[in-house]
C-alpha positions in Angstrom: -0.3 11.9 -5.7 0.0 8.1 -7.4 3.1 7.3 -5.8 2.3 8.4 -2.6 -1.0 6.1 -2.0 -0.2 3.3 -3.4 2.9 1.7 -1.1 -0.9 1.3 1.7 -2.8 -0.3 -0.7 0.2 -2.7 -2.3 0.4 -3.9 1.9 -2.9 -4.2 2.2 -3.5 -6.5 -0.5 -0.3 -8.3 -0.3 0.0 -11.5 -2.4 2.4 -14.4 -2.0 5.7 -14.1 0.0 9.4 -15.6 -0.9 9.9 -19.0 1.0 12.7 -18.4 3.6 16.0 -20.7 3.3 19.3 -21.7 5.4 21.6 -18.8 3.6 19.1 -15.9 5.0 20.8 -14.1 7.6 18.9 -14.1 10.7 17.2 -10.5 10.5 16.0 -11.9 7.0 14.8 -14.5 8.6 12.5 -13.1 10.8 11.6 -10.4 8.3 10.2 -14.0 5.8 8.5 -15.1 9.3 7.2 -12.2 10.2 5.6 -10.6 6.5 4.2 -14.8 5.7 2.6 -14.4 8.8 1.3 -10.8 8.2 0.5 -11.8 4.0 -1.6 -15.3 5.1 -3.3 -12.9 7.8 -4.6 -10.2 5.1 -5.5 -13.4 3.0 -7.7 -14.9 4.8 -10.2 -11.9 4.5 -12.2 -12.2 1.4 -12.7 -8.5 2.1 -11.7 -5.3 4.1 -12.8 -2.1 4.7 -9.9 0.0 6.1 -9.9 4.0 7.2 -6.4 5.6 7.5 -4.6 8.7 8.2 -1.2 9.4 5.6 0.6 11.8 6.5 3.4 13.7 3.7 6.6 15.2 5.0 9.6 16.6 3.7 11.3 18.7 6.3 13.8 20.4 3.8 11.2 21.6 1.3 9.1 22.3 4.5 6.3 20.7 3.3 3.9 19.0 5.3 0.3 17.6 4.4 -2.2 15.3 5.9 -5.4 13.7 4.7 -8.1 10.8 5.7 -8.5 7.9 3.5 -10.5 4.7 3.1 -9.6 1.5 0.9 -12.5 -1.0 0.2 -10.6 -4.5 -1.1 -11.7 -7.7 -2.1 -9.1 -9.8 -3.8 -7.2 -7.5 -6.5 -9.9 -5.2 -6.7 -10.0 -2.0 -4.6 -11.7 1.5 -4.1 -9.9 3.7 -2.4 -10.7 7.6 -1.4 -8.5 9.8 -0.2 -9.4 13.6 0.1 -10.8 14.0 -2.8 -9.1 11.6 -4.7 -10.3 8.1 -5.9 -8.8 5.4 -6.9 -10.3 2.0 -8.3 -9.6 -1.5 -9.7 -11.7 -4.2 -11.0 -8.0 -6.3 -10.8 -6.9 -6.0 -14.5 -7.2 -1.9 -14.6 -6.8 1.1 -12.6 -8.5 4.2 -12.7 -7.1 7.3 -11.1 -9.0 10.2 -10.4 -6.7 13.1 -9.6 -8.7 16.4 -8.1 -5.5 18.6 -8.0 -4.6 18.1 -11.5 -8.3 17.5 -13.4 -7.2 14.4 -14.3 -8.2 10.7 -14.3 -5.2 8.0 -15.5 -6.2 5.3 -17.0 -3.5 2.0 -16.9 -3.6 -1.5 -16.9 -2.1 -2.8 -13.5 0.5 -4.9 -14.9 2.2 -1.8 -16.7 2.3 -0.1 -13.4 5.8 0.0 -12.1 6.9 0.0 -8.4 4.2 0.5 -5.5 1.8 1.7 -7.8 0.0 -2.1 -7.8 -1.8 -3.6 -5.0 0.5 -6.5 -4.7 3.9 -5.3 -5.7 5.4 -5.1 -2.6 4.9 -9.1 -1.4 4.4 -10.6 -5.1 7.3 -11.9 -6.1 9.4 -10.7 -3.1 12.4 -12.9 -3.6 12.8 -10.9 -6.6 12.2 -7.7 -6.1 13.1 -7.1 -2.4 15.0 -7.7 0.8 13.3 -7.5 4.3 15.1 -7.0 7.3 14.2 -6.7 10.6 15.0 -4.3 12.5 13.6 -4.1 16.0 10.5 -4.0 18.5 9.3 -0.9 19.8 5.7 0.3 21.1 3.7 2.2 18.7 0.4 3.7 20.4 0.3 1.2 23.2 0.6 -1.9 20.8 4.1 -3.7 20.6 5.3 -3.8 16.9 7.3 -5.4 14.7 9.6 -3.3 12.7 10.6 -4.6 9.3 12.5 -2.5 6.2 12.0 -3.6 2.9 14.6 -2.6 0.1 14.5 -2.6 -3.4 16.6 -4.5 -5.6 16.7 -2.3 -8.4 16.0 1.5 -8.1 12.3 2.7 -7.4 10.7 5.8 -6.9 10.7 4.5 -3.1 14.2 3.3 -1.7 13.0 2.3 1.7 9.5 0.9 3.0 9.1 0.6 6.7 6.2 -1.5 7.7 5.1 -2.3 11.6 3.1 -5.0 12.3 1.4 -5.6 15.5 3.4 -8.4 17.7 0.4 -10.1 18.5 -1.9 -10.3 15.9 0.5 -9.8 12.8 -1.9 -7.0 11.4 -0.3 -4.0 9.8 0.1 -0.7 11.9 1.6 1.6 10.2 3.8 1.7 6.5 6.5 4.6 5.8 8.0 5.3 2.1 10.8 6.9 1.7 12.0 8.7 -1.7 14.6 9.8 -2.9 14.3 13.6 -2.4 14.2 13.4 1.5 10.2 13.1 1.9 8.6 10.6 3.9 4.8 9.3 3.4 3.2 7.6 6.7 0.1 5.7 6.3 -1.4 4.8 10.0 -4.2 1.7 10.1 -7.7 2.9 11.9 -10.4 1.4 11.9 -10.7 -2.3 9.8 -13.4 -4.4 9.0 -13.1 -8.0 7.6 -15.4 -10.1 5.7 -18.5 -7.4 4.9 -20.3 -7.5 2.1 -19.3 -5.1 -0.6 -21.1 -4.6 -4.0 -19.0 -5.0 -6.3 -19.9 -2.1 -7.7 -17.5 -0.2 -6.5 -14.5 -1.6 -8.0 -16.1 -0.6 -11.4 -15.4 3.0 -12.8 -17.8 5.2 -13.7 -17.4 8.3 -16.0 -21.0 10.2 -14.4 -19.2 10.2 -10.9 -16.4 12.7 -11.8 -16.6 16.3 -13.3 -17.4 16.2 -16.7 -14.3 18.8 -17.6 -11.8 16.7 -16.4 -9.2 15.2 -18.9 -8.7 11.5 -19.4 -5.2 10.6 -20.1 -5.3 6.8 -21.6 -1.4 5.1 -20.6 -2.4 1.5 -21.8 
């Protein structure tokens, strides 16, 4: 269930972006242009309250499964439920409550490899991954952006697909592909900018979960 919400929540709070140069070729180009734009967009908000559909697929396992979610961010720090999973941050750890598996993972957010931290996509981009992009097409009425972002080295995830809206640069929609044919969709409702949120719920708190479920400590 990690890898599968975390690619939303790395583009949601996406961190600084690789400087473009001369030797980019021109779909690279674009994709720098394009995902700055996007990144200094989702900066400017000192906070967001997001809902969101994700969708799970993998067509030769003939699995298919769909939930609702909500992600509360401010800065590095995030809350995020989906079904009846939660998922929080206070920035420096991450608590994972998983209610299929009676389990809540404990880990600091630097030892979290891949999509698994809210700015591992972006941060350090240059490094980590090449964006290309691909094409404009209309998505719900809105014209998008289409960009693919690639690994550098292997990931659980070989391919992200993010869509960002032509006009305003916000994010529509993000795909992650893996590595076993399934694909995880994560479609933008509803967002708010700049509410107040207590910080309180970026802090974890053992009395909110069932008291049978087994803590597994990975730092």
């Amino acid at each position: 269930m990690i890898k599968k919400i975390f690619p939303l929540i790395a583009l949601l709070l996406s961190a600084t972006l690789y400087a473009q140069t001369d030797h980019q070729p021109r779909a690279e180009q674009i994709a720098s242009e394009l995902m700055t734009k996007a990144s200094n967009k989702i900066k400017s908000f000192r906070t967001m309250e997001v809902e969101f559909s994700y969708k799970m697929e993998n067509t030769s396992m003939e699995i298919v499964e769909t939930m609702n979610g909500k992600v509360y961010s401010k800065g590095d720090k995030y809350r995020m439920i989906v079904g009846d999973n939660v998922f929080i941050s206070d920035g420096e750890t991450a608590w994972n409550y998983l209610d299929d598996m009676y389990e809540i993972h404990i880990n600091y957010l630097e030892n979290m490899e891949g999509g698994l931290t809210p700015t591992a996509l972006l941060d350090n981009f240059d490094d980590e991954y090449k964006g290309r992009f691909v094409r404009q097409e209309t998505f719900n009425g809105k014209t998008v952006d289409i960009i693919d972002l690639i690994p550098n080295t292997p990931q659980s995830f070989f391919k992200y697909r993010v869509a960002l809206n032509a006009g305003d640069h916000m994010l529509v929609y993000t795909v992650a592909y893996d590595r076993h044919g399934g694909t995880y969709t994560y479609t933008l409702g509803r967002t708010l900018t700049n509410l107040e949120v207590d910080d309180k719920l970026f802090v974890f708190n053992r009395a909110d979960f069932p008291s049978d479920t087994d803590i597994i400590d990975l730092r």
